[in-house]
C-alpha positions in Angstrom: 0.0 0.0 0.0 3.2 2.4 0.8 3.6 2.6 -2.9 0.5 3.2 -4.0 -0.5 5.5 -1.7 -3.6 3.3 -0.8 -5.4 3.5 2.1 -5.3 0.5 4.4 -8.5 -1.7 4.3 -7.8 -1.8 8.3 -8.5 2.5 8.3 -11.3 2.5 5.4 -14.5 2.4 8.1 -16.6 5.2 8.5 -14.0 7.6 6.5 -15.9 9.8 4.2 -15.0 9.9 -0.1 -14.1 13.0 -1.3 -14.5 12.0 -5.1 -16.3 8.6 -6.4 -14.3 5.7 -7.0 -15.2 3.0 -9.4 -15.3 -1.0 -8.1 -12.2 -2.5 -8.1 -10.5 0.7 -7.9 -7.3 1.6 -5.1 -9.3 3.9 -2.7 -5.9 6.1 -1.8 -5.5 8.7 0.8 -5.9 11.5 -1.4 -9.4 10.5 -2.1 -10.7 10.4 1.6 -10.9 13.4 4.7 -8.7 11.4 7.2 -8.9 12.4 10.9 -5.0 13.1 11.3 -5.9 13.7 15.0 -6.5 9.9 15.3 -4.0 7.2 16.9 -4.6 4.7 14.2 -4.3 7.7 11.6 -0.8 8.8 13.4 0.4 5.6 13.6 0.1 4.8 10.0 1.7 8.3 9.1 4.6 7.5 11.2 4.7 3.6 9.6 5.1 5.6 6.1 7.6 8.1 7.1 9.6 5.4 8.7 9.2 2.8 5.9 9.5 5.5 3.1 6.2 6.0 2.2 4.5 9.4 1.8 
């Protein structure tokens, strides 16, 4: 998922879509409003800068 940019499936609940995505399709961070106050959110951010992902 680091190198697509793709949202984990684990941190897809409840988020909300900010453009429609077709099925099948990577649903990638870019296209949801993420809570960046959130642990799981933050813990994932660090996870990417750690592991080089965005």
């Amino acid at each position: 998922s680091l190198q697509f940019g793709a949202l984990p499936i684990g941190l897809a609940h409840g988020v909300t879509l900010t453009r429609p995505i077709k099925e099948g399709e990577i649903v990638r961070w870019q296209d949801i409003l993420a809570d960046e106050d959130s642990e799981p959110v933050r813990t994932r951010r660090e996870m990417e800068r750690t592991f080089g992902g965005e």
